[in-house]
ZAMARGU-4260 file (C-alpha; in steps of 0.2 Angstrom, whole numbers, plus 5000, padded with zeros to 4 digits):
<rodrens>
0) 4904/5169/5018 | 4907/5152/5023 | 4895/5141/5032 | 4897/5129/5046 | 4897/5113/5035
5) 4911/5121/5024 | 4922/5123/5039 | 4919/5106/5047 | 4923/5100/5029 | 4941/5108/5030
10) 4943/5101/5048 | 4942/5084/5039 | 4951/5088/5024 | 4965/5096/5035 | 4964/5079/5046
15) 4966/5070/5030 | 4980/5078/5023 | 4992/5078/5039 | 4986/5060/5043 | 4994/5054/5024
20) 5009/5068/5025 | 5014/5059/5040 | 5011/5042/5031 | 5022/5047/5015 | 5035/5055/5027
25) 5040/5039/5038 | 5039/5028/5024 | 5051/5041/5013 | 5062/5041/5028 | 5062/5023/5032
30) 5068/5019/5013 | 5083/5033/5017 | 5086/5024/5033 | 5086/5007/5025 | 5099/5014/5009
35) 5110/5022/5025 | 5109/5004/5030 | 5113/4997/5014 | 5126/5004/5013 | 5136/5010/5029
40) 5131/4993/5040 | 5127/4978/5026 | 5129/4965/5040 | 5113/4971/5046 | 5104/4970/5032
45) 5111/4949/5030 | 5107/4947/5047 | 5091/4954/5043 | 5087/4944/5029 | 5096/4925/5037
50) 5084/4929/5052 | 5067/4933/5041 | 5072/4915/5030 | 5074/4906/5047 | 5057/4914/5051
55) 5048/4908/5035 | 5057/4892/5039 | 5051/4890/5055 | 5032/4894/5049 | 5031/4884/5035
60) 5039/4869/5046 | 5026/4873/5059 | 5009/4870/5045 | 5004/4853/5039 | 5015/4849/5025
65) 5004/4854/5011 | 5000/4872/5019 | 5018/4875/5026 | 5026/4871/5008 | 5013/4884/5000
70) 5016/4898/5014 | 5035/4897/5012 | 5032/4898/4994 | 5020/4915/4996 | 5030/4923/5008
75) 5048/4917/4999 | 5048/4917/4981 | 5034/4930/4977 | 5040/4945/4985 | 5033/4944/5000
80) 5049/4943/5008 | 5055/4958/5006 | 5039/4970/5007 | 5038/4961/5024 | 5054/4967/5029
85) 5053/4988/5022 | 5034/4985/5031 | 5040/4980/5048 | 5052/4994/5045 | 5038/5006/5041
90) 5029/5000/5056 | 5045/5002/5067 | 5049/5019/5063 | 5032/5024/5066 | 5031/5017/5082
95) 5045/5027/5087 | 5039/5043/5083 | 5022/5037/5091 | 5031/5035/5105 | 5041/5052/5104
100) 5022/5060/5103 | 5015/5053/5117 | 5030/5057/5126 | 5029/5075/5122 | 5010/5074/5122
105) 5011/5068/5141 | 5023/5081/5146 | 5016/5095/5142 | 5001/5089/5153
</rodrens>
């Protein structure tokens, strides 16, 4: 027979599993969005990336010299570039289904 600390247990643990399944999912389709991408529209991803280097740019120009140099170096050359980019595209399609939820949520009110 299960006790009431068990059950409230599994409330969490049922919390926590549909909290990172929805995590895993948006970021597995947002890598199949950005391959569709890749592939079927390129010019967006150039436009994409010229837009993000004109936005490192624009930081680095904006910090002292010293500072500005060593931000566009971080963002530029180590990689941070690109995980900024599948990031904000995480972030983005999230949103969206954020969005769908509430939507849905508020109608059903």
């Amino acid at each position: 027979m299960a006790q009431a600390g068990d059950n409230g247990r599994f409330a969490a643990f049922k919390h926590h599993a549909k909290v990172h399944s929805f995590r895993v999912s948006t970021a597995f389709l947002t890598w199949i969005l950005l391959g569709a991408t890749l592939f079927y529209k390129p010019e967006w991803v150039r436009w994409a990336l010229r837009t993000g280097t004109h936005a490192i740019e624009a930081v680095g120009d904006a910090l002292p010299g010293y500072w500005g140099a060593q931000a566009e170096i971080v963002l530029r050359e180590l990689g941070g570039f690109l995980w900024i980019q599948i990031t904000a595209a995480i972030l983005f399609v999230r949103f969206v289904f954020w969005l769908i939820g509430a939507s849905w949520r508020r109608g059903r009110r």
